[in-house]
N, C-alpha and C positions, 0 to 999 in steps of 0.2 A: 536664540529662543527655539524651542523642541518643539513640534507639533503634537496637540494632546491627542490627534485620531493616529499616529501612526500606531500600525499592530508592532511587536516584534518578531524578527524572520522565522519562517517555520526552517525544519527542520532539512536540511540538506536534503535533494533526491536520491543523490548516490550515496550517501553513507546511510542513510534507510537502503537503500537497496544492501548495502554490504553488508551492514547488521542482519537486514533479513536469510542472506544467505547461510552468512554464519551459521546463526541460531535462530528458529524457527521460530517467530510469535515476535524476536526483541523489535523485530523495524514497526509493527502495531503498536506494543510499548513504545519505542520512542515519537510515534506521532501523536500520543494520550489517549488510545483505544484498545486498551490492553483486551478487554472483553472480547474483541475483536478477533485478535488474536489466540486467546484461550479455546475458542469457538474454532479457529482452522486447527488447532493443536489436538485440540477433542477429535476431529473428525478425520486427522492424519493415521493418529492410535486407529481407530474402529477400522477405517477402510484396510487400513496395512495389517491391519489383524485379519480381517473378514478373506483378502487374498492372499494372507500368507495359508487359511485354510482350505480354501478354493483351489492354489493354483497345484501343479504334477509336482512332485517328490524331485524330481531332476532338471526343478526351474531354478535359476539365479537368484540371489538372494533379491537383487532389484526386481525380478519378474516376479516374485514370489510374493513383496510389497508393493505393488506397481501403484494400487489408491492411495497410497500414503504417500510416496512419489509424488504422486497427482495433487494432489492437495495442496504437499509442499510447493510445489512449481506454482499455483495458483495462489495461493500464501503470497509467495516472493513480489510476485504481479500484483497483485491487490495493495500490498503497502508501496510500493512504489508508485505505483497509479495514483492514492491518494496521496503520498507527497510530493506529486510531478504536479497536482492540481490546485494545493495549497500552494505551492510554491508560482503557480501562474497568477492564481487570484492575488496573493500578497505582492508581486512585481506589477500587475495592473493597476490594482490600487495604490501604489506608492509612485507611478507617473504621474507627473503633476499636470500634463501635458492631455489626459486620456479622455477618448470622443466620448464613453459615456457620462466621466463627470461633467461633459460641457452638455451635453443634453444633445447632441448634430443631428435628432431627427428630422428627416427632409418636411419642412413647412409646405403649408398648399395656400404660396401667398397667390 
């Protein structure tokens, strides 16, 4: 017999995270927050534009995008955050064994 409360597993941490390296936005998509991601996508474009016109004529292309870098790097962190977090709540809840489904608050018998 199946239990009807169990969730099914979320999405791996690390292959969110290697999606996210890959390709910018996919590890948001694969956790169902794509908006999420379209949102660090938007703001990777503007910054890497805003310092590619900001930065000297004889800066590196990286230094030249450094906000869109940024962003990206902050991207990366962000979808892995939230599947390192789903991924602790669905392993909690699926211990059948766990002090908060038993209630262990100290009593003041």
């Amino acid at each position: 017999m199946s239990d009807e409360t169990a969730t099914p597993a979320p999405a791996n941490p690390y292959l969110v995270l290697g999606a996210a390296i890959v390709l910018p936005a996919s590890g948001h998509v694969m956790l169902g927050v794509p908006a999420r991601g379209l949102q660090f996508l938007f703001f990777m474009v503007i910054l890497g534009w805003i310092t590619a016109k900001l930065a000297p004529a004889d800066a590196s292309f990286i230094g030249r995008h450094a906000g869109g870098f940024l962003i990206y790097a902050f991207s990366i962190l962000d979808a892995y955050r939230i599947a390192r977090i789903r991924h602790a709540i669905w392993v909690h809840k699926a211990r059948p064994d766990g002090d908060s489904a038993k209630g262990n608050a100290p009593s003041n018998m």
